[in-house]
N, C-alpha and C positions, 0 to 999 in steps of 0.2 A: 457328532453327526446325527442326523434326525431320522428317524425309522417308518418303516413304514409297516401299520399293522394289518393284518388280514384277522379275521373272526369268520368263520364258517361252519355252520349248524350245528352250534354251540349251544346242549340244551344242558339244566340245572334243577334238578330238585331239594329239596329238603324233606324225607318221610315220605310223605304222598300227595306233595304240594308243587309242582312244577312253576317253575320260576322265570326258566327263559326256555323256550321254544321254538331252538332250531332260529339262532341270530344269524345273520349276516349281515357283513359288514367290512369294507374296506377304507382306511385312512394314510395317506399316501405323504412318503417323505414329507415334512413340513406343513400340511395341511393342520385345519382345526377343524373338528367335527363335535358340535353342540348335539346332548342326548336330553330331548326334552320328556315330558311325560307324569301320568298322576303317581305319586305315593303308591309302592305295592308293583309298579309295574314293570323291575327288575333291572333298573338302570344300576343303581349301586352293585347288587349280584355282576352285574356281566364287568363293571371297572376293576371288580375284586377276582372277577377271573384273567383280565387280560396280564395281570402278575402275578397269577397262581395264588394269590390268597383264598381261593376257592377253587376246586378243582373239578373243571366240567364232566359231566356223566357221559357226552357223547360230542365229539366236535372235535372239531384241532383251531388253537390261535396260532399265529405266526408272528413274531416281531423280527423286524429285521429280517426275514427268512429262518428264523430258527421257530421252533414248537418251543412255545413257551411250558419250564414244567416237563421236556421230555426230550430224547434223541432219538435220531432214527438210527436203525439198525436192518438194513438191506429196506422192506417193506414194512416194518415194522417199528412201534412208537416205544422206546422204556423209559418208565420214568428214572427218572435222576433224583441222585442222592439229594438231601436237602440241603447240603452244603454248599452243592451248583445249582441248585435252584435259588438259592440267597444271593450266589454270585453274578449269576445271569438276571436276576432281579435289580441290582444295581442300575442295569440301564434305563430302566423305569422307574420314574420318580412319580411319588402318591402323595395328593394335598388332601387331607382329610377337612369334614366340613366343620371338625372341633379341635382341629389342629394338631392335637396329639405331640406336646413342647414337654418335657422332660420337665419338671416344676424347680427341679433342684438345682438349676444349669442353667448358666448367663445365656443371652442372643447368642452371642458367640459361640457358646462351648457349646450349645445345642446344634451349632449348625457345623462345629469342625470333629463331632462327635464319630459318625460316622466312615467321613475320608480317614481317619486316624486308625479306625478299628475295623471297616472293612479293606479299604484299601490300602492300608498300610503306610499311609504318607507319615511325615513328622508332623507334630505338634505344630511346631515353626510353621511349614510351610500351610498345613491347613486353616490355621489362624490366616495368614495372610490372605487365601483363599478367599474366606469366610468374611473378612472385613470388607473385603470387595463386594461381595455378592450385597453386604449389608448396607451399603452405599448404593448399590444396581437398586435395589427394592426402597430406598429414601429412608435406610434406618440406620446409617454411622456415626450417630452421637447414641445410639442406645446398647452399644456391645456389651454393655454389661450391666446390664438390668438381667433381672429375673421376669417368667412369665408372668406374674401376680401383678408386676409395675407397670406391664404394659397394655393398651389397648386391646379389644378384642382384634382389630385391623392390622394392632401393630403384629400381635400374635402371627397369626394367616401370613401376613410377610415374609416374619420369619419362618416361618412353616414352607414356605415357598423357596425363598433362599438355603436351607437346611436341603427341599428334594434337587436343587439345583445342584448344589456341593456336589454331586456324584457322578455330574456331568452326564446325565439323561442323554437318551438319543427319544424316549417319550416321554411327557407327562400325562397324569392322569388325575384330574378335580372332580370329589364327587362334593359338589355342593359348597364351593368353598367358601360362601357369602348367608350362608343361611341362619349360620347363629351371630350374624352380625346385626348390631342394632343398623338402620339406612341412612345414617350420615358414614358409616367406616366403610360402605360396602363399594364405592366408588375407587379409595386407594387401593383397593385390593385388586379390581377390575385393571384400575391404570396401567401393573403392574403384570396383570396375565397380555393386555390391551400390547404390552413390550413385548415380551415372549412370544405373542404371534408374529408380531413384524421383523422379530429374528428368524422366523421363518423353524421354531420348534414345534414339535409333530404334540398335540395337542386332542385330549379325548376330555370334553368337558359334559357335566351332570349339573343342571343348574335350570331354577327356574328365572333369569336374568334374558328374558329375550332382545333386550335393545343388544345390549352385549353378541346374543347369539347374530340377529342383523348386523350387527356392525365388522366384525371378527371371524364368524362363522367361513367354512368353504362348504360345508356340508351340516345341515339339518337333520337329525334323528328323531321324528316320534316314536316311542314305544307305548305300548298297552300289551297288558294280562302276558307279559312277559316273550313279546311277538315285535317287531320293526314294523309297523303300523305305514308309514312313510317317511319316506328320505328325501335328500335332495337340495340345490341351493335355498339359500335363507329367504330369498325375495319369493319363491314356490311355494316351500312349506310352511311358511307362516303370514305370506302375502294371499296366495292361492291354497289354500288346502284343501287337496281332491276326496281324504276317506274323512266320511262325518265323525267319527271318531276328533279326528284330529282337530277338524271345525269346533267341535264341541269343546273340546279342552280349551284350544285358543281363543276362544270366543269369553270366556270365565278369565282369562291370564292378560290380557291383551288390553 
């Protein structure tokens, strides 16, 4: 089932360096929301807090209506142990933009790795799982390869099929085409290009604008760690009202 996220003034430092700045942001059941933006301007930060892999200094996320990273308790927020933070993490599935593939572990076992040891399934049935999913993404002659045999494209696939294995109610790509050479960068799109027509709740980071036109429901500029402008794809990258955003897309475009 697909989630729906809220982010609201959600701000992030590191030292004496502020990173995001009071975000907001809603992404609704099965929407896909493209976060465009230069290097530096906190779009990775904010997908690494909507999973708790960083934990905002001031804000509340919500996925599905829960605070991600914490429970309420009458008016008040406690963080939760890490154990349900891991487990509530499940629902959220993360495509890293280098893949992060277990090197020692076939397609397969990297992607039935998880259902087996988080969720408990049997071996049996996650493999089954996982050949499926490897078929969904156009890779069921490679289940047993290691990552070294495969394409950088094939990689991201399966990196894709692996966050899928745990049956997401969101995903979240920060980048997932960047360390692709530009012939592999297209199967990889094909593949998120399905996942939206499935109608899964999508938080993408990616400088791939035809992608963000084509797929997008919602456009995200960020800059210096601020939501700059929002809005449908045909607005914020056909129309763009703050010159900020003119400027960016004017260099990308």
């Amino acid at each position: 089932m697909s989630l729906t996220v809220d982010i609201r003034s959600v701000h992030k430092s590191f030292g004496p360096h502020p990173v995001l700045r009071g975000i907001d942001l809603t992404v609704r059941a099965g929407e896909v929301a493209v976060i465009l933006g230069p290097s530096g301007s906190g779009k990775s930060t904010l997908l690494r807090t909507v999973n708790h892999l960083e934990k905002p200094d001031r804000g509340l996320i919500e996925v599905g209506g829960e605070p991600v990273g914490y429970r309420r308790s009458g008016d008040r927020l406690r963080e939760l142990p890490e154990r349900e933070v891991l487990r509530r993490r499940t629902r959220i599935g993360f495509v890293f933009q280098d893949f992060h593939l277990f090197p020692h572990l076939t397609a397969l076992e990297n992607i039935t790795e998880a259902p087996v040891s988080v969720l408990g399934r049997s071996r049996r049935e996650a493999g089954e799982a996982a050949r499926r999913l490897l078929e969904r993404v156009g890779l069921a002659d490679r289940a047993d390869a290691y990552p070294r045999h495969l394409s950088g494209g094939q990689q991201q696939r399966v990196a894709i099929a692996r966050a899928l294995a745990l049956e997401p109610g969101l995903l979240l790509f920060d980048e997932p085409t960047s360390a692709l050479d530009p012939e592999l960068v297209g199967e990889v799109l094909d593949v998120m290009r399905d996942l939206a027509r499935r109608g899964t709740t999508m938080i993408v980071v990616t400088h791939e604008t035809g992608f963000a036109r084509e797929v997008a429901d919602t456009v995200v500029f960020m800059d210096e760690g601020r939501v700059v402008e929002q809005g449908p794809p045909a607005d914020v990258l056909d129309r763009p009202r703050h010159p900020r955003t003119q400027a960016f897309l004017s260099k990308v475009l």
